[in-house]
PyMOL Python script that loads the backbone (N, CA, C, O; Angstrom):
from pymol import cmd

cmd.read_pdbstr("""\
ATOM      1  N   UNK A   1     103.434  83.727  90.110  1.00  0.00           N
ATOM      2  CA  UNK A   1     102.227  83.524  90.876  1.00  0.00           C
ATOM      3  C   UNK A   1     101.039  83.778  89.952  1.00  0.00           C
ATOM      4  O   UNK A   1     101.008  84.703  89.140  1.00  0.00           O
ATOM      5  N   UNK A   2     100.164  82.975  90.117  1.00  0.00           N
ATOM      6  CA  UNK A   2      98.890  83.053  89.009  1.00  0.00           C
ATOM      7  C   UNK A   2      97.892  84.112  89.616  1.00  0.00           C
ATOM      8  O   UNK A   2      97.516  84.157  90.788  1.00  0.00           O
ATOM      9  N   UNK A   3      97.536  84.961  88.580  1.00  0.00           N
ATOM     10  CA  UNK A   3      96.319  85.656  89.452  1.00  0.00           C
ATOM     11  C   UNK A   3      94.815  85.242  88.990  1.00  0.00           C
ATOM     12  O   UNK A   3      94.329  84.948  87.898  1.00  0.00           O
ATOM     13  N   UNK A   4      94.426  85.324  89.978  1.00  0.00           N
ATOM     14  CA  UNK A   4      92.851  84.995  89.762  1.00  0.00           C
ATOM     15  C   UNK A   4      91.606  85.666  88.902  1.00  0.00           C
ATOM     16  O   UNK A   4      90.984  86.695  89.168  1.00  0.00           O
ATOM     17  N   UNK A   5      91.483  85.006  88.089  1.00  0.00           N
ATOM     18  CA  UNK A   5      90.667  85.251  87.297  1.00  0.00           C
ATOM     19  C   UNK A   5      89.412  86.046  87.182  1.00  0.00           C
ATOM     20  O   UNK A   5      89.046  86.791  86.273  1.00  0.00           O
ATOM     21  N   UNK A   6      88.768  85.688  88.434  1.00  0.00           N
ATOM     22  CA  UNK A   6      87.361  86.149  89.462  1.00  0.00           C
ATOM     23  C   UNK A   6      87.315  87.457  89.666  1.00  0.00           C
ATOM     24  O   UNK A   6      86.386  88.152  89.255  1.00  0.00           O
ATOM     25  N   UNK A   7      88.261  87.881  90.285  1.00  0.00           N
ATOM     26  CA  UNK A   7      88.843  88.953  91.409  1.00  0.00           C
ATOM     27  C   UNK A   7      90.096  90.035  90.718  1.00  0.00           C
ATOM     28  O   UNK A   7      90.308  91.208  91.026  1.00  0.00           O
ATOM     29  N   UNK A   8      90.737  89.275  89.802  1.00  0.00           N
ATOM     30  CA  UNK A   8      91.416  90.836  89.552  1.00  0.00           C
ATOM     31  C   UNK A   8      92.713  90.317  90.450  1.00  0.00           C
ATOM     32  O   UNK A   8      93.760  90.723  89.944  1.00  0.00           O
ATOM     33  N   UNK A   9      92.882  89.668  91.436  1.00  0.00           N
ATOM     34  CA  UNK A   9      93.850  89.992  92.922  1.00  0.00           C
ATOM     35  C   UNK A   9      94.614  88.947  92.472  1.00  0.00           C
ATOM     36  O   UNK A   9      94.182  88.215  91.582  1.00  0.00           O
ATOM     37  N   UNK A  10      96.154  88.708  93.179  1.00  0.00           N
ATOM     38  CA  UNK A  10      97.207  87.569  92.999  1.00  0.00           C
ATOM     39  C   UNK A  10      96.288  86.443  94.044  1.00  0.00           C
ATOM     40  O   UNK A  10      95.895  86.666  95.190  1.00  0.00           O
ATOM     41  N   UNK A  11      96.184  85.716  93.567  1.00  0.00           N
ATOM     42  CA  UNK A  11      95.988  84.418  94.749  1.00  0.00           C
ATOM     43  C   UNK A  11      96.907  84.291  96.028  1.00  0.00           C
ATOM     44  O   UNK A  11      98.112  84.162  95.811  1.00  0.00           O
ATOM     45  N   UNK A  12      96.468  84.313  97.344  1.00  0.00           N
ATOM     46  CA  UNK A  12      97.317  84.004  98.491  1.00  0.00           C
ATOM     47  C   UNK A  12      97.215  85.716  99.095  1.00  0.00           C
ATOM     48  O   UNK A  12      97.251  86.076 100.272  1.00  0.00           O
ATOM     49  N   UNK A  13      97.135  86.221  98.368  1.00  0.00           N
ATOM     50  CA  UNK A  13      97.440  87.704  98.628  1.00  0.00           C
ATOM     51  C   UNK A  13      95.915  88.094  99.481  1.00  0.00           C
ATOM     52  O   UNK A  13      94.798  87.622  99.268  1.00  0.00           O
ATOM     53  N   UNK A  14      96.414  89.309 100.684  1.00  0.00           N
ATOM     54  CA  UNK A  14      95.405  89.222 101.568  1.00  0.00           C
ATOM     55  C   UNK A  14      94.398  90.635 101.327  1.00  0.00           C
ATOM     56  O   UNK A  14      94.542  91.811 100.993  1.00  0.00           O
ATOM     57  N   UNK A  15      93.161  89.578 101.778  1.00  0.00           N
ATOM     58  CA  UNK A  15      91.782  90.567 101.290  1.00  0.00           C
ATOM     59  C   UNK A  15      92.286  91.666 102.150  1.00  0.00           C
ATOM     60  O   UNK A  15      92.611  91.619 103.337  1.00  0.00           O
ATOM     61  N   UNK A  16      92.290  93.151 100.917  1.00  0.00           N
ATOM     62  CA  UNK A  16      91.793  94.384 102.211  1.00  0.00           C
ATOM     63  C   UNK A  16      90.689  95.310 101.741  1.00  0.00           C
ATOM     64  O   UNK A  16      90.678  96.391 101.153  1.00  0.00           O
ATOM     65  N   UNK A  17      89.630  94.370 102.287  1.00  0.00           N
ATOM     66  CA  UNK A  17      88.266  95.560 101.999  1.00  0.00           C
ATOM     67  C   UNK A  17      88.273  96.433 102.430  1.00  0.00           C
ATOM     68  O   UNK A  17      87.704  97.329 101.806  1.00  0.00           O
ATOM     69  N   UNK A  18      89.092  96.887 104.158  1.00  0.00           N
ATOM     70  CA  UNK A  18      88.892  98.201 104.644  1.00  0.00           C
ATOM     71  C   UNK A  18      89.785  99.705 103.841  1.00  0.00           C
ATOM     72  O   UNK A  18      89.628 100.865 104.223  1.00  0.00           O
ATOM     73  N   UNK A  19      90.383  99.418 103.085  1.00  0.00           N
ATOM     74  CA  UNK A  19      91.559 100.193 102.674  1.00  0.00           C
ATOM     75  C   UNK A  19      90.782 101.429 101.595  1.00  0.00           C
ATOM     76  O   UNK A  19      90.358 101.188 100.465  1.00  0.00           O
ATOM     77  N   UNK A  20      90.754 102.389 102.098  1.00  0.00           N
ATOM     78  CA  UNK A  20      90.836 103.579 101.148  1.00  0.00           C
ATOM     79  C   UNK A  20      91.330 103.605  99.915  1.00  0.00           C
ATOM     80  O   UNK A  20      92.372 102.973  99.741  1.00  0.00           O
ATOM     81  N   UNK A  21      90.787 104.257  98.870  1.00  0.00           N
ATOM     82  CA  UNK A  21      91.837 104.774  97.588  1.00  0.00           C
ATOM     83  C   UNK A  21      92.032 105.854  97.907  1.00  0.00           C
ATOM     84  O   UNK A  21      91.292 106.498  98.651  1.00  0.00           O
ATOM     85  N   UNK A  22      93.230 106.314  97.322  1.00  0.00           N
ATOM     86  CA  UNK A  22      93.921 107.751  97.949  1.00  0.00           C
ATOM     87  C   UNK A  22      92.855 108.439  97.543  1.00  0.00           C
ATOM     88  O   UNK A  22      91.917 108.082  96.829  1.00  0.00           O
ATOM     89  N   UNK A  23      93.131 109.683  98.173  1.00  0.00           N
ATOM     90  CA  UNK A  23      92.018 111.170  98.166  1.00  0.00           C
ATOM     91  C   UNK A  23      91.312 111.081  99.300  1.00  0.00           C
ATOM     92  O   UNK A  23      91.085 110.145 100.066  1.00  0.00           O
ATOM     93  N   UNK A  24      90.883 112.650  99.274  1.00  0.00           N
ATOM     94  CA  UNK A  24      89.682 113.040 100.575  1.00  0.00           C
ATOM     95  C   UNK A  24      88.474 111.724 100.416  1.00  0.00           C
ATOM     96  O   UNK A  24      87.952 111.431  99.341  1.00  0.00           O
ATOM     97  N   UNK A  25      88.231 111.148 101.517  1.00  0.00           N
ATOM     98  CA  UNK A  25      86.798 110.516 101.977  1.00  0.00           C
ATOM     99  C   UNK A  25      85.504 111.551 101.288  1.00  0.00           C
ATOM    100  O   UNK A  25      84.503 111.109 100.724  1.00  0.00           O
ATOM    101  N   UNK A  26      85.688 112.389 101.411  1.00  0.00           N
ATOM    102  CA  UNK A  26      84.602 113.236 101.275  1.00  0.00           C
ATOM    103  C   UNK A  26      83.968 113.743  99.926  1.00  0.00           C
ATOM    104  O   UNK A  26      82.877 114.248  99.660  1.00  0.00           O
ATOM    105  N   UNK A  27      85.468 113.295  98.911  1.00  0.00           N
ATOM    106  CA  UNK A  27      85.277 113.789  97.546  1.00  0.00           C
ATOM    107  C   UNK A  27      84.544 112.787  96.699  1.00  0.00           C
ATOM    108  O   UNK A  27      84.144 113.129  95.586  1.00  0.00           O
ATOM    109  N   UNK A  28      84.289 111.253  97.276  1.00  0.00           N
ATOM    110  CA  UNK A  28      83.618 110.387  96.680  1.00  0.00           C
ATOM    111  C   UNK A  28      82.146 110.165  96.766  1.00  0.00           C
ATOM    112  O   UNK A  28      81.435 109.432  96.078  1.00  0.00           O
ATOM    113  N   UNK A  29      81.768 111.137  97.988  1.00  0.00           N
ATOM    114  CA  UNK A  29      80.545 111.384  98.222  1.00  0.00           C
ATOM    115  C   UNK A  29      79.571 112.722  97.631  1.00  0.00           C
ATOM    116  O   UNK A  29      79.729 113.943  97.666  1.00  0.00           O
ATOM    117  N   UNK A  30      78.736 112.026  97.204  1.00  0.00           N
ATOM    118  CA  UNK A  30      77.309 113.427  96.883  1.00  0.00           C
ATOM    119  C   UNK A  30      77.669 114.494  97.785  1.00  0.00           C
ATOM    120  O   UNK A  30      78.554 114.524  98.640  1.00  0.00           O
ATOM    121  N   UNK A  31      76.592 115.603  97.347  1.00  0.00           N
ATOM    122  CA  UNK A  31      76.583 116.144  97.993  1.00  0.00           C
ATOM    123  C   UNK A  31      74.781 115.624  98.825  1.00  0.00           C
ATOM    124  O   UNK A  31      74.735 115.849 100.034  1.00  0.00           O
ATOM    125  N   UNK A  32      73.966 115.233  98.429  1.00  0.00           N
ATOM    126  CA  UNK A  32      72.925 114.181  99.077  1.00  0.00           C
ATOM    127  C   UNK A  32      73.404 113.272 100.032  1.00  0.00           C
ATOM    128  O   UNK A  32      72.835 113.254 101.123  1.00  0.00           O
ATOM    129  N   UNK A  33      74.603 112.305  99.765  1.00  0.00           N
ATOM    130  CA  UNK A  33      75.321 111.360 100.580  1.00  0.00           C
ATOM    131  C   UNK A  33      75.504 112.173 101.917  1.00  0.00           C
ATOM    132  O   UNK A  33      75.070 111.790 103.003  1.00  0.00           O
ATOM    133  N   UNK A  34      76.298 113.505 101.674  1.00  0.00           N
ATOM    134  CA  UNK A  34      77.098 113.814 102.531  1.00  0.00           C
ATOM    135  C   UNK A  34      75.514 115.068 103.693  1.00  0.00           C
ATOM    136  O   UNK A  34      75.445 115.554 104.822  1.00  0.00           O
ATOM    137  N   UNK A  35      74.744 115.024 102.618  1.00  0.00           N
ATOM    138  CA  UNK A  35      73.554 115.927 103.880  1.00  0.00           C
ATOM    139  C   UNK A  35      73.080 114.871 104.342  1.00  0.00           C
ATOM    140  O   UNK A  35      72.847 115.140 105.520  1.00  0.00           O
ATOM    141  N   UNK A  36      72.637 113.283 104.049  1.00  0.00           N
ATOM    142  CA  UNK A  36      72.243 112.073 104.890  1.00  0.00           C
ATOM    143  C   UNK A  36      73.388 111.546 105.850  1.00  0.00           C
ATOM    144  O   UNK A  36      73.044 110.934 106.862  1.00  0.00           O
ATOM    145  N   UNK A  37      74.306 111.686 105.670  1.00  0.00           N
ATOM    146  CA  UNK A  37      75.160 111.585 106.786  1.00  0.00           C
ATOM    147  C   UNK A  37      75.502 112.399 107.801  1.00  0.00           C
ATOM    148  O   UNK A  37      75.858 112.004 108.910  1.00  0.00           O
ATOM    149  N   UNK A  38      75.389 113.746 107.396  1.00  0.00           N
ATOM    150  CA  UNK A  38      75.295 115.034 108.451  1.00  0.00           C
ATOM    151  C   UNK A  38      73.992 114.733 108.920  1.00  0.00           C
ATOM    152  O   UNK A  38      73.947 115.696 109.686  1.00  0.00           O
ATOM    153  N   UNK A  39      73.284 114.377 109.026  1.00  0.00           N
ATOM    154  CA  UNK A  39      71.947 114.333 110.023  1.00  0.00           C
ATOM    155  C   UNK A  39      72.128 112.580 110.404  1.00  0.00           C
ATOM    156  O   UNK A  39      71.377 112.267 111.327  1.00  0.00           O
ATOM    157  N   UNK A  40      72.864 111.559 109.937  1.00  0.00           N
ATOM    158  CA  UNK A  40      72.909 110.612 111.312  1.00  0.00           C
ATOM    159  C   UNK A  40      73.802 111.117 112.007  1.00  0.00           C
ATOM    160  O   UNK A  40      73.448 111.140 113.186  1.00  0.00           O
ATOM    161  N   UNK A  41      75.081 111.654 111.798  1.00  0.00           N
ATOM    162  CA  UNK A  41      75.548 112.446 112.856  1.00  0.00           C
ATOM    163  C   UNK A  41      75.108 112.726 113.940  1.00  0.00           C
ATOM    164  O   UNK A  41      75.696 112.497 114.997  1.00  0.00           O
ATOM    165  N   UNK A  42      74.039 113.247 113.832  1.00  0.00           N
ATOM    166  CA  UNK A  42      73.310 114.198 114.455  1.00  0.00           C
ATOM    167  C   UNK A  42      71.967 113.219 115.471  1.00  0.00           C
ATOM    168  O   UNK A  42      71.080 113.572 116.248  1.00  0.00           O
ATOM    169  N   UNK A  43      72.467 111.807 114.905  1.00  0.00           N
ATOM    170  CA  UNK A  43      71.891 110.361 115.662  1.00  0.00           C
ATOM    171  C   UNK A  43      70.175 110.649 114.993  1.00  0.00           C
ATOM    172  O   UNK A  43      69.228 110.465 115.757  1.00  0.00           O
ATOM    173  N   UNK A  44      70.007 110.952 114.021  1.00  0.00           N
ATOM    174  CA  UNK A  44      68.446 111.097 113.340  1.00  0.00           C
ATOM    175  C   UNK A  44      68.072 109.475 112.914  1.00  0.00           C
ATOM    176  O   UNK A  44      68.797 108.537 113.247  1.00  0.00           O
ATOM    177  N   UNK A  45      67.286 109.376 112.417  1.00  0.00           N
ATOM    178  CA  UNK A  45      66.626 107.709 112.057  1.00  0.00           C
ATOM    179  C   UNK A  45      66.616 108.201 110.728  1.00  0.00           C
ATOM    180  O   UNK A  45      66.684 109.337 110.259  1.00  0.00           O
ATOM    181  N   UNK A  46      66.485 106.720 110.083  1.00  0.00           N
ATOM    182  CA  UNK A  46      65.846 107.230 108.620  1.00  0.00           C
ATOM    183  C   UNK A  46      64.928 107.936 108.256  1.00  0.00           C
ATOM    184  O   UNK A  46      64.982 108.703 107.294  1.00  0.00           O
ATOM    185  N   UNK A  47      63.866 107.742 109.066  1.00  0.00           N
ATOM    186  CA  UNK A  47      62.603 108.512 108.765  1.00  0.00           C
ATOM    187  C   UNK A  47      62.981 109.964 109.246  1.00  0.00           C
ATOM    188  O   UNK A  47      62.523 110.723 108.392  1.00  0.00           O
ATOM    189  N   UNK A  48      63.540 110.607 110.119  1.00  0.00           N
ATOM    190  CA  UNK A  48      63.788 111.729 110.569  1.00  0.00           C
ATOM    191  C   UNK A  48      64.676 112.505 110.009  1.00  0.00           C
ATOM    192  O   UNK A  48      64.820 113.667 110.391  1.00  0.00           O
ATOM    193  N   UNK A  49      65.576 111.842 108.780  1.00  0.00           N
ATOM    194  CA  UNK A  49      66.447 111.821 107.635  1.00  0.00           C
ATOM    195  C   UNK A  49      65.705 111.741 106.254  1.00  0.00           C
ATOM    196  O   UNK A  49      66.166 112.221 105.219  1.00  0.00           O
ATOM    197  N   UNK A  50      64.706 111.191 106.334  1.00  0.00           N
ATOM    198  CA  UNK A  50      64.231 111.602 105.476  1.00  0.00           C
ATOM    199  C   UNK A  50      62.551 113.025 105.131  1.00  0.00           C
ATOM    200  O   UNK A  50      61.978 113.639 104.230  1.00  0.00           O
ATOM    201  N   UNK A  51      62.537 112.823 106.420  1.00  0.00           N
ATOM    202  CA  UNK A  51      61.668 113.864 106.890  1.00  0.00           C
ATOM    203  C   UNK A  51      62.393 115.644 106.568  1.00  0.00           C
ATOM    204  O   UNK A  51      61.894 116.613 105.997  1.00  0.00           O
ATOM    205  N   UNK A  52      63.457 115.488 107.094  1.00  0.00           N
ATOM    206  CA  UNK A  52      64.523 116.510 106.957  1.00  0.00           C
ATOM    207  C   UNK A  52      64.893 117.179 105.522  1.00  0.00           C
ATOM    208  O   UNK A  52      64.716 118.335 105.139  1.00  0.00           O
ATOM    209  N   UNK A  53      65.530 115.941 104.788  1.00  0.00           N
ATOM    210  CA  UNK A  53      65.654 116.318 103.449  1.00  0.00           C
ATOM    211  C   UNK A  53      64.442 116.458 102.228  1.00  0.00           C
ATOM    212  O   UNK A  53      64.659 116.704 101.041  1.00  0.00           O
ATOM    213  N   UNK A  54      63.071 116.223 102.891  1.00  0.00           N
ATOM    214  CA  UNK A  54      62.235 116.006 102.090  1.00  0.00           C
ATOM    215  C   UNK A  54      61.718 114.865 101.066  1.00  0.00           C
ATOM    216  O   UNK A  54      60.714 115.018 100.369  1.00  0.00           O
ATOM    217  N   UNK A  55      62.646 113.527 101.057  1.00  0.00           N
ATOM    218  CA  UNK A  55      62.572 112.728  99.976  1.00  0.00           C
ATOM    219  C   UNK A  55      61.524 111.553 100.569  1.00  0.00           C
ATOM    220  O   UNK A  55      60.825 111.706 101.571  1.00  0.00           O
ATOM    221  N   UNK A  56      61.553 110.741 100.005  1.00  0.00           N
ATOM    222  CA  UNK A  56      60.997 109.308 100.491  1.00  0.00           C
ATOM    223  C   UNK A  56      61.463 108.634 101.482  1.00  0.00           C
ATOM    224  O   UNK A  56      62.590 108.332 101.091  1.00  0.00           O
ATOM    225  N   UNK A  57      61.288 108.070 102.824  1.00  0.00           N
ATOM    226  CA  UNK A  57      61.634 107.259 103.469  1.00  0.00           C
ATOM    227  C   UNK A  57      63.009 106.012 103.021  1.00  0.00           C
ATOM    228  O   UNK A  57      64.187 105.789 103.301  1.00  0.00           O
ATOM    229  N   UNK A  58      61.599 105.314 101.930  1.00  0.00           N
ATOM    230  CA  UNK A  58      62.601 104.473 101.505  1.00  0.00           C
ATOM    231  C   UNK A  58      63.632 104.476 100.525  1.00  0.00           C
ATOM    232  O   UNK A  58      64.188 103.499 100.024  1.00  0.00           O
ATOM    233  N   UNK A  59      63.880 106.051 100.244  1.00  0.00           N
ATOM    234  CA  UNK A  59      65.592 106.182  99.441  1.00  0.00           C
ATOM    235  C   UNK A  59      66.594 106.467 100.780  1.00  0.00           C
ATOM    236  O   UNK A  59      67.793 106.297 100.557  1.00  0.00           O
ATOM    237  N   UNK A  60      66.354 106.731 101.649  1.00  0.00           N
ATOM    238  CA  UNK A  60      67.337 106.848 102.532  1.00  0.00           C
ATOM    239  C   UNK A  60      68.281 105.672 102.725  1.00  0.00           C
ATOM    240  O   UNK A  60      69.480 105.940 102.793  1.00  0.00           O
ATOM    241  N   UNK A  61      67.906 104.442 102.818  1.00  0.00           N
ATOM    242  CA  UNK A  61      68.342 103.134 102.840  1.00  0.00           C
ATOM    243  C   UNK A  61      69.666 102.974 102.318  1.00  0.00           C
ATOM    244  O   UNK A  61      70.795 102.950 102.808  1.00  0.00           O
ATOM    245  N   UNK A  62      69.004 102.838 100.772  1.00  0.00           N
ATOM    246  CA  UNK A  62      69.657 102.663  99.501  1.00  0.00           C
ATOM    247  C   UNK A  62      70.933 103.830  99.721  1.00  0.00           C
ATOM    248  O   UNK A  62      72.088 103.505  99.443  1.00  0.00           O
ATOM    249  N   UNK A  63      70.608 105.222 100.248  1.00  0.00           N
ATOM    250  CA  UNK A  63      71.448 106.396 100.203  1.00  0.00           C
ATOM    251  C   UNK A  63      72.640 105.682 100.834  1.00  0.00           C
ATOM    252  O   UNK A  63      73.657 105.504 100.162  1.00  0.00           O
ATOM    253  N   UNK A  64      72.528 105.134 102.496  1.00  0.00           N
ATOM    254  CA  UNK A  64      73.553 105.302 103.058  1.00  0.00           C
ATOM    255  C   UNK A  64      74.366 103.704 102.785  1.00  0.00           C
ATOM    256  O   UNK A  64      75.405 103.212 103.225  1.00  0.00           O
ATOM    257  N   UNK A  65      73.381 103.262 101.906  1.00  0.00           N
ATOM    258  CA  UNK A  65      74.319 101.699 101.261  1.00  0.00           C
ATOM    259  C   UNK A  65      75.753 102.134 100.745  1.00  0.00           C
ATOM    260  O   UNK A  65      76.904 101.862 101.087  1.00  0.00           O
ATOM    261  N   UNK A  66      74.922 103.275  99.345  1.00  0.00           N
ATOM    262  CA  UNK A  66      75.925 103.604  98.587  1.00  0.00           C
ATOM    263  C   UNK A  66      77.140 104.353  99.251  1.00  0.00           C
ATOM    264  O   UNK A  66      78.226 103.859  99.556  1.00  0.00           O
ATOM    265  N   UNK A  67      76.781 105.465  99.386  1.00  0.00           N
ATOM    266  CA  UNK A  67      78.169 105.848 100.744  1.00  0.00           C
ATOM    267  C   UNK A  67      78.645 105.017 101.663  1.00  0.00           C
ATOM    268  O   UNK A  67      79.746 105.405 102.054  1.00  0.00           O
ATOM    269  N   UNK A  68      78.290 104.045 102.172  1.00  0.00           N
ATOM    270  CA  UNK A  68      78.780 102.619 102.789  1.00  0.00           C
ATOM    271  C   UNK A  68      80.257 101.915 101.732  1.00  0.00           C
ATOM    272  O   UNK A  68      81.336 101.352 101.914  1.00  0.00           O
ATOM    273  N   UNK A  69      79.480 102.364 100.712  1.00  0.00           N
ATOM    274  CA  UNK A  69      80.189 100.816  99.776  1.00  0.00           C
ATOM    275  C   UNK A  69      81.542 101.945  99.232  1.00  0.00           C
ATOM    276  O   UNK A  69      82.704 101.541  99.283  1.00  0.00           O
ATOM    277  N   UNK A  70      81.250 103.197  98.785  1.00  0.00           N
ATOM    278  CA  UNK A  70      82.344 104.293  98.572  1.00  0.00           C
ATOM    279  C   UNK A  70      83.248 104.353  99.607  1.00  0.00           C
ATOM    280  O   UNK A  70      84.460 104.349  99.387  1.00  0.00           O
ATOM    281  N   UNK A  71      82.677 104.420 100.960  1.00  0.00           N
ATOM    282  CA  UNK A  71      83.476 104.747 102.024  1.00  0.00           C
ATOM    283  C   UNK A  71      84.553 103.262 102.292  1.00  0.00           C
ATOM    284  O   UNK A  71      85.730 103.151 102.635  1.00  0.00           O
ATOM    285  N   UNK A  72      83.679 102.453 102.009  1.00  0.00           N
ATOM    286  CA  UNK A  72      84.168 100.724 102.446  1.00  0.00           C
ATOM    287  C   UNK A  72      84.140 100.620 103.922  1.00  0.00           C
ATOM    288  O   UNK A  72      84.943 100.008 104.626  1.00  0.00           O
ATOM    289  N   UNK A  73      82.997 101.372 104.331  1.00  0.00           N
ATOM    290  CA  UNK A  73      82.353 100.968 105.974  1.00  0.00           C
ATOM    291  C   UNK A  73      82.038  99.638 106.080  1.00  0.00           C
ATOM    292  O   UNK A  73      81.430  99.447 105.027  1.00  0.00           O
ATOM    293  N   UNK A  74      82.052  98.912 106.490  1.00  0.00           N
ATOM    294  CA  UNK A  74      80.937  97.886 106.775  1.00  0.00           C
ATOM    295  C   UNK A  74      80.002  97.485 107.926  1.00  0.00           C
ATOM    296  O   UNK A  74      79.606  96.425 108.409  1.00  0.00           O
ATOM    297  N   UNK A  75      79.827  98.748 108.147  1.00  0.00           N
ATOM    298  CA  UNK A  75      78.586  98.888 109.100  1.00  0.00           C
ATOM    299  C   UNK A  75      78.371 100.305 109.031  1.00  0.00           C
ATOM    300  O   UNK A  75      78.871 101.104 108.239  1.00  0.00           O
ATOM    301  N   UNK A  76      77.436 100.542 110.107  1.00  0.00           N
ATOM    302  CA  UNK A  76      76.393 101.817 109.404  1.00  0.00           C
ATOM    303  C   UNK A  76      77.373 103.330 110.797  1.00  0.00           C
ATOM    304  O   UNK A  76      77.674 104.513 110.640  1.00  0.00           O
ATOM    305  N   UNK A  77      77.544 102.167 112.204  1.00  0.00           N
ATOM    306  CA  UNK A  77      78.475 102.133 112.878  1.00  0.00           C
ATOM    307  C   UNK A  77      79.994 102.767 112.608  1.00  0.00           C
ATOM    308  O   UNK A  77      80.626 103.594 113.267  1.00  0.00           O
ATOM    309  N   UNK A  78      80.398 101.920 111.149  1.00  0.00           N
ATOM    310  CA  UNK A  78      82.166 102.493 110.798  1.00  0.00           C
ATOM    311  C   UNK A  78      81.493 103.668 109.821  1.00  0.00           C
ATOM    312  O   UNK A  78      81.951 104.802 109.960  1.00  0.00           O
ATOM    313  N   UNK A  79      80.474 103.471 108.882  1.00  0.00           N
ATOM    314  CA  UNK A  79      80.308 104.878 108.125  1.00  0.00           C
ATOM    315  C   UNK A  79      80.289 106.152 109.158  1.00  0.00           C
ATOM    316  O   UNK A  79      80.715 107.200 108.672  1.00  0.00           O
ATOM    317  N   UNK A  80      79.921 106.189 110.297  1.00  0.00           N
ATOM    318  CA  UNK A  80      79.563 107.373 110.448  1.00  0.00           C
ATOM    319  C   UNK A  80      81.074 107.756 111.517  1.00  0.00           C
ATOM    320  O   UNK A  80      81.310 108.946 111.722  1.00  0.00           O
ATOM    321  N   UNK A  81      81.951 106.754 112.096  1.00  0.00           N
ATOM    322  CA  UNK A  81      82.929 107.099 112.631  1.00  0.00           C
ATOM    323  C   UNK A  81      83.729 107.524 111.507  1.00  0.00           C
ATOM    324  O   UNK A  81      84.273 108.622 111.627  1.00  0.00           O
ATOM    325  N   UNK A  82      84.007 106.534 109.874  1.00  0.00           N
ATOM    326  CA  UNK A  82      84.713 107.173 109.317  1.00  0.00           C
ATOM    327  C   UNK A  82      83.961 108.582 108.528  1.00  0.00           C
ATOM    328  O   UNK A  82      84.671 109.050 107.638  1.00  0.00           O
ATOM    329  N   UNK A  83      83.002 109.097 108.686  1.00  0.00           N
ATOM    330  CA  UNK A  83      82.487 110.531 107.690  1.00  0.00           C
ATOM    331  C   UNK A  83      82.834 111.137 108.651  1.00  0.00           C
ATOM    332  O   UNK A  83      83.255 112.201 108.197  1.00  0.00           O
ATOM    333  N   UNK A  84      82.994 111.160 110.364  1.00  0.00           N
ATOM    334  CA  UNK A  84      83.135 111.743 111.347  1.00  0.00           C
ATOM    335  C   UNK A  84      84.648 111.834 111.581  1.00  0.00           C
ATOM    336  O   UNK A  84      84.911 112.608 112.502  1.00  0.00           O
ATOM    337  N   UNK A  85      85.585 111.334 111.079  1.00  0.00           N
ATOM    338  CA  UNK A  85      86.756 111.550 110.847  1.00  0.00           C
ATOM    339  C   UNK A  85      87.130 112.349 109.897  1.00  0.00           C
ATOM    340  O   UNK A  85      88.079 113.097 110.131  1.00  0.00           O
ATOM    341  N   UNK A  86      86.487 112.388 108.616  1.00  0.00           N
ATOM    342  CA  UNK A  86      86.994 112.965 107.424  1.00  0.00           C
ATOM    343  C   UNK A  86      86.743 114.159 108.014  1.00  0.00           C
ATOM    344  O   UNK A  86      87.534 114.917 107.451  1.00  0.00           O
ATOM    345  N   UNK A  87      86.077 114.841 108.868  1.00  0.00           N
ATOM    346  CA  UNK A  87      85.172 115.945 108.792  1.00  0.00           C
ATOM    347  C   UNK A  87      86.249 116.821 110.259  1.00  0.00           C
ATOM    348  O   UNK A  87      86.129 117.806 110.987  1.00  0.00           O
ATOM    349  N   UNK A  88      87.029 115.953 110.084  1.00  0.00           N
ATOM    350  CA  UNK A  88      87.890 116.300 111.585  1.00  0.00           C
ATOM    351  C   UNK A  88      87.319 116.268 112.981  1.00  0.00           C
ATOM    352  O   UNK A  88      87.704 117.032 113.867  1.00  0.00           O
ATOM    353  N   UNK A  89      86.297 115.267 113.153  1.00  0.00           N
ATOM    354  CA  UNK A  89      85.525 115.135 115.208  1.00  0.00           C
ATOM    355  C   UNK A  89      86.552 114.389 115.392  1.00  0.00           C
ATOM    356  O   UNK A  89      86.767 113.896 116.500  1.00  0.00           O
TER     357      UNK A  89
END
""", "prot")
cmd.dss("prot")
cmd.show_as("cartoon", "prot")
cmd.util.cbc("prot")
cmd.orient("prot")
């Protein structure tokens, strides 16, 4: 079977973006990641997240992209059910 050049992956073989790499959820995250996610928890807005931690408004964004893309959430929705899992709720 040829693998694809692009991607790294065998051709035919099925996408799994949702899939974890082994280890704790929690160990791939900041410790910044993981205080912007303890306050949406907590159902805060960005601005009230960023009010909290003291930083700029608009790094909060960018913050919960990156923990998005570590976690392999794809919504802001699965990030916080899956940080809310790691965390044992």
């Amino acid at each position: 079977m040829a693998q694809s050049q692009s991607s790294g992956r065998f051709q035919g073989s099925p996408e799994r973006t949702n899939t974890l790499p082994p280890g704790p959820p929690l160990a791939r995250l900041s410790r910044r990641e993981r205080d912007v996610l303890d306050l949406l928890l907590q159902c805060k807005t960005s601005n009230e997240i960023a009010a909290s931690l003291e930083i700029p408004p608009h790094e909060v964004e960018p913050g919960l992209e990156i923990a998005r893309s570590k976690l392999r959430a794809r919504s802001r929705a699965e990030l916080v059910l899956i940080y809310s899992r790691s965390l044992g709720r």
